[in-house]
PyMOL CGO cylinders between C-alpha atoms (Angstrom):
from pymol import cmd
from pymol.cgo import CYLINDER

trace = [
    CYLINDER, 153.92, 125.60, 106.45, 150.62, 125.48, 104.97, 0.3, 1, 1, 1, 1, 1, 1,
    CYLINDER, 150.62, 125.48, 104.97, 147.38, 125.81, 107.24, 0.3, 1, 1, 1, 1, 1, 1,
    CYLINDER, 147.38, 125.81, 107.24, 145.34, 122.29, 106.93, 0.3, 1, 1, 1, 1, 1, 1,
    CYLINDER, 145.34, 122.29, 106.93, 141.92, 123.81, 107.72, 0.3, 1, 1, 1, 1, 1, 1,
    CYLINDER, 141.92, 123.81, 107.72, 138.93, 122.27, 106.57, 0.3, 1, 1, 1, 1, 1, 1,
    CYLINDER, 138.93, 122.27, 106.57, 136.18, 123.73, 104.52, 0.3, 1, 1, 1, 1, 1, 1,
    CYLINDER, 136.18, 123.73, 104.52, 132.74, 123.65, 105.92, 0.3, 1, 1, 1, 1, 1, 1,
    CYLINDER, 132.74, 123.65, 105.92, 129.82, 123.14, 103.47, 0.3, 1, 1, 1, 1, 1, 1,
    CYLINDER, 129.82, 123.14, 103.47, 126.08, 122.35, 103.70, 0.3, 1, 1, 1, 1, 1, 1,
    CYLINDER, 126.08, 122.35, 103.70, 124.70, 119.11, 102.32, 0.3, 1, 1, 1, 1, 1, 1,
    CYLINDER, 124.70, 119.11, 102.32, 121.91, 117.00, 101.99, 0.3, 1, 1, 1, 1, 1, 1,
    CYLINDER, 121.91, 117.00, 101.99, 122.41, 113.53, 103.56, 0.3, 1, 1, 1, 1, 1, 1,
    CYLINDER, 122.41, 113.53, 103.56, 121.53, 110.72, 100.20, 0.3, 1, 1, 1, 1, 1, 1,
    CYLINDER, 121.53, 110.72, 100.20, 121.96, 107.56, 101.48, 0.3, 1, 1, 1, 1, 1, 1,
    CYLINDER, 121.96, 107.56, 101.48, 123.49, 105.96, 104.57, 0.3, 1, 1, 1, 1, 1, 1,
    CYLINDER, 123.49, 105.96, 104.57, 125.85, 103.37, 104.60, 0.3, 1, 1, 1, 1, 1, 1,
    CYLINDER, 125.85, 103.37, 104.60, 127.38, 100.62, 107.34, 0.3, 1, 1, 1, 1, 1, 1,
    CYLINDER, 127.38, 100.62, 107.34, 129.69, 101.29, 109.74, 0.3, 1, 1, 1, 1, 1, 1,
    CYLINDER, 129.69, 101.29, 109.74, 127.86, 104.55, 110.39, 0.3, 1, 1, 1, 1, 1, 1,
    CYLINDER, 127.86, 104.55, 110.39, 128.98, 106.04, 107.05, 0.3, 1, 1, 1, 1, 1, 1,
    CYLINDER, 128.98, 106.04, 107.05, 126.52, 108.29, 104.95, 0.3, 1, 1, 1, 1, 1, 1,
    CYLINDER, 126.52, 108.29, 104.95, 127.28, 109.61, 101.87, 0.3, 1, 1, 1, 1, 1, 1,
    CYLINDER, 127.28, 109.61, 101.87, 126.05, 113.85, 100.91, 0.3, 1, 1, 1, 1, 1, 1,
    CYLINDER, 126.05, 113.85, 100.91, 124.94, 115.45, 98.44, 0.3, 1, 1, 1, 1, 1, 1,
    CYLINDER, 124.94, 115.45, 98.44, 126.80, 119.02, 98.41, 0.3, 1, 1, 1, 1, 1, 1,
    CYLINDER, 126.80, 119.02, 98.41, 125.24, 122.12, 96.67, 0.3, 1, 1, 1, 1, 1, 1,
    CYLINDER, 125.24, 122.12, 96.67, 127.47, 121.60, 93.32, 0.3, 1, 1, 1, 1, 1, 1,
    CYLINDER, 127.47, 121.60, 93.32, 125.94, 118.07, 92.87, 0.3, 1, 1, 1, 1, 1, 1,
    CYLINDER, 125.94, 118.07, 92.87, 128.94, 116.50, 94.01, 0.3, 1, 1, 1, 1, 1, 1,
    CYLINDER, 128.94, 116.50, 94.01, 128.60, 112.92, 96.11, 0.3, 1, 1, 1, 1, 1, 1,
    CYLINDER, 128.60, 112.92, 96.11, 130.96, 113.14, 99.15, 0.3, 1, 1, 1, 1, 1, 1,
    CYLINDER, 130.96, 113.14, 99.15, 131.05, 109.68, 101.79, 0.3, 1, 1, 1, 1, 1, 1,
    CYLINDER, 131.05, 109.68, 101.79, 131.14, 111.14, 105.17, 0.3, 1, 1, 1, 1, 1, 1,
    CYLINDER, 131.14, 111.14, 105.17, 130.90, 109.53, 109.16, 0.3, 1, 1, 1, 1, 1, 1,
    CYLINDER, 130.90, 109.53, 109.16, 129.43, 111.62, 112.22, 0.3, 1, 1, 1, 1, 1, 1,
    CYLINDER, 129.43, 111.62, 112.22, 132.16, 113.62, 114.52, 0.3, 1, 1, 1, 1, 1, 1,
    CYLINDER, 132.16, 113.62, 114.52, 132.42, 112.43, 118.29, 0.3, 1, 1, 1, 1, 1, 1,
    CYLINDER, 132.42, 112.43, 118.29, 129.74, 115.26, 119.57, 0.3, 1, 1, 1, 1, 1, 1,
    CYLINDER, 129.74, 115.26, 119.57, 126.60, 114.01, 117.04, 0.3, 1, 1, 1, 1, 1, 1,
    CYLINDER, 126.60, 114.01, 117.04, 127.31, 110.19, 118.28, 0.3, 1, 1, 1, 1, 1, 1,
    CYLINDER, 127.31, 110.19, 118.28, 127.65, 111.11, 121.94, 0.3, 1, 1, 1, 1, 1, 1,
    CYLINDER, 127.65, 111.11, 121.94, 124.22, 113.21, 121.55, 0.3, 1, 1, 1, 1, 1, 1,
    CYLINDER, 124.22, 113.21, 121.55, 122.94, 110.68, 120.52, 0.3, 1, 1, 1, 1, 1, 1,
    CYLINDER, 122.94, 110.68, 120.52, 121.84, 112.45, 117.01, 0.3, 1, 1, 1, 1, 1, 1,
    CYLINDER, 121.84, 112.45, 117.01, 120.12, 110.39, 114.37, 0.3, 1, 1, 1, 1, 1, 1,
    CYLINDER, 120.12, 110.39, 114.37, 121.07, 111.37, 110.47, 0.3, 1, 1, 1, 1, 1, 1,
    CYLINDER, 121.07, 111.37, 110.47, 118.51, 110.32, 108.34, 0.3, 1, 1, 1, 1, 1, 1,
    CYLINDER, 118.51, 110.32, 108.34, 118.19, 110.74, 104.20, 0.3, 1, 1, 1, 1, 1, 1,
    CYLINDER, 118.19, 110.74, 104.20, 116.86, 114.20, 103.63, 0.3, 1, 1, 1, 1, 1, 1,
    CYLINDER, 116.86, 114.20, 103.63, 118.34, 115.57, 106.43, 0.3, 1, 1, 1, 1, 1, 1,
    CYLINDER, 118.34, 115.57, 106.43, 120.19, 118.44, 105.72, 0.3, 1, 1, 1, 1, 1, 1,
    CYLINDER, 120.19, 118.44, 105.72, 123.97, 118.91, 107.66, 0.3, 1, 1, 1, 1, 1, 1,
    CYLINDER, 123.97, 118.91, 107.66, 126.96, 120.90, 107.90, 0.3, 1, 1, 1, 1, 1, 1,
    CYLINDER, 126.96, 120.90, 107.90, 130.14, 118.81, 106.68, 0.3, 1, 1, 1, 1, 1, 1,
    CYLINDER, 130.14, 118.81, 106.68, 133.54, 119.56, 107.15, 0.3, 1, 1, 1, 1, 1, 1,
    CYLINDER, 133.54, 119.56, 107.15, 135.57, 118.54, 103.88, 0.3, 1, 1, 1, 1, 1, 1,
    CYLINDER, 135.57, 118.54, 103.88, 139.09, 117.04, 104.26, 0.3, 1, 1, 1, 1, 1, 1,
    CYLINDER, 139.09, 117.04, 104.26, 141.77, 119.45, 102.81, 0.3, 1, 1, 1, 1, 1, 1,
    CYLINDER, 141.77, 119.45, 102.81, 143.63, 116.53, 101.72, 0.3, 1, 1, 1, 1, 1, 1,
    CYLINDER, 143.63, 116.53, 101.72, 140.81, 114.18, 99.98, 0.3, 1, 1, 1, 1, 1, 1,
    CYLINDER, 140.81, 114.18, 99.98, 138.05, 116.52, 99.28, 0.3, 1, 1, 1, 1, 1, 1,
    CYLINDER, 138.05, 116.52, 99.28, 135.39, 113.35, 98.60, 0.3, 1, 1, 1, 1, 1, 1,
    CYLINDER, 135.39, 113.35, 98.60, 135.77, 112.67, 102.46, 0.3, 1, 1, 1, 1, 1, 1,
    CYLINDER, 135.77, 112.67, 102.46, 134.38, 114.32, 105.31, 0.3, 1, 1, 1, 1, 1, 1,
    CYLINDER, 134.38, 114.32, 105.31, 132.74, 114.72, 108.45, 0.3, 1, 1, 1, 1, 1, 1,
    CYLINDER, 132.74, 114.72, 108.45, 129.46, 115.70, 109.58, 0.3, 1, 1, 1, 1, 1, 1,
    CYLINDER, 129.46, 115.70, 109.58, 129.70, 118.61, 112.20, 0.3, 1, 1, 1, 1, 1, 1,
    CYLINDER, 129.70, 118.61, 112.20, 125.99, 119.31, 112.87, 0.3, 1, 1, 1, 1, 1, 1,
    CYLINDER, 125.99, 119.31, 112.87, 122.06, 119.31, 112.10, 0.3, 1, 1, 1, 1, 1, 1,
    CYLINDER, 122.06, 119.31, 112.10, 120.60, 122.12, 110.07, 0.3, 1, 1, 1, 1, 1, 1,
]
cmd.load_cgo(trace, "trace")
């Protein structure tokens, strides 16, 4: 069995989306659509553009992710 752990990467939020969906900018110019995990909506965190955040990419579909925490 292989090990499904997801890569964490930095990223610069672009442009957010409905249904709490924001899409990222990573580091190699690549556009990824991510969504907040449980702890930033239950802390209440807001993600605005410019923000920069740590994502954690999907092993399986690498141009979805979710957003871990503030930087």
């Amino acid at each position: 069995m292989g090990t499904d752990a997801a890569v964490k990467v930095e990223a610069v939020v672009v442009e957010l989306l409905p249904n709490a969906v924001v899409r990222v900018k990573l580091a190699n110019e690549n556009l990824v659509l991510t969504h907040p995990a449980a702890a930033t909506k239950t802390n209440f965190m807001r993600v605005r553009p410019g923000d920069r955040v740590e994502v954690e990419l999907s092993p399986y579909d690498p141009g979805r992710g979710r957003i871990v925490r503030l930087l």
